[in-house]
N, C-alpha and C positions, 0 to 999 in steps of 0.2 A: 504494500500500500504506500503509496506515493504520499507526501503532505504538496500541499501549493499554498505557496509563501506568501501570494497576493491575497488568499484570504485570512491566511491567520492574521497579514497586516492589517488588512480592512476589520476585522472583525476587533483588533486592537482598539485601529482608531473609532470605533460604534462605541467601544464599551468606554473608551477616555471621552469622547462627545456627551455619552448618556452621565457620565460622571460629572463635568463641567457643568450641564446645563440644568442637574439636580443641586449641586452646588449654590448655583446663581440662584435657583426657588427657593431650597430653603432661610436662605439669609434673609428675605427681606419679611418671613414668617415669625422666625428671630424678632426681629425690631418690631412689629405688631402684639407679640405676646408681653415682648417686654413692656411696650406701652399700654396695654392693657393690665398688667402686674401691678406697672408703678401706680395707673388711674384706681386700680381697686385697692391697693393699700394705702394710696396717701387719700380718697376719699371716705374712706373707712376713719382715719385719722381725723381729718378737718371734719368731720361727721359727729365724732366722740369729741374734739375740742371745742366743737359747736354748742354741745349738749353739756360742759362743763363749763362754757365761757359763759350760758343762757345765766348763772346763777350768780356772775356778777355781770354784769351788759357787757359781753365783749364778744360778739361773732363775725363771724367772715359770710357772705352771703353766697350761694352758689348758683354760679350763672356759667355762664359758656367761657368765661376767659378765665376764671379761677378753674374750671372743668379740666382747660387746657393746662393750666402752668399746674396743676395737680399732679394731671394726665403725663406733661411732660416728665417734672423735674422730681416727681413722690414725694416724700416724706419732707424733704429738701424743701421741696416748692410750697409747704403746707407752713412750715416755720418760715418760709419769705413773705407768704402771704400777710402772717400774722403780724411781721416786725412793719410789713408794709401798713397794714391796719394801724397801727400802734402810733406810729409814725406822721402819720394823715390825720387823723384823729386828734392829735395831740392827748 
């Protein structure tokens, strides 16, 4: 039984393409999960610091651009929010 070299190359470069192009999907699935991560535990957070600032006047309201810098920056972005409140506020 003979081998032929042209396909075991072609059949190389299928399975390096199919590799490459799984590579590229998953990453940007990556960056989705993780934004979805940070959005449900830093609105979990500003959620619970909402519900302990109610008892002295101190909340952050939640609308679409606190949603986002939550979304973005988690836990991080929930303590900017507050020093930004704080700050604004006097």
């Amino acid at each position: 039984m003979q081998m032929d070299y042209a396909a075991i190359l072609a059949y190389a470069c299928g399975l390096l393409l199919l590799y490459v192009i799984g590579r590229a999907l998953i990453m940007p699935i990556k960056i989705v999960i993780k934004l979805v991560y940070n959005a449900l535990i830093g609105g979990a957070v500003l959620l619970l610091l909402n519900f302990i600032g109610g008892y002295i006047g101190f909340h952050i309201a939640l609308n679409p651009i606190t949603a986002l810098m939550v979304g973005f920056l988690g836990i991080p972005g929930v303590v900017m929010l507050f020093i930004l409140q704080y700050i604004l506020t006097g």
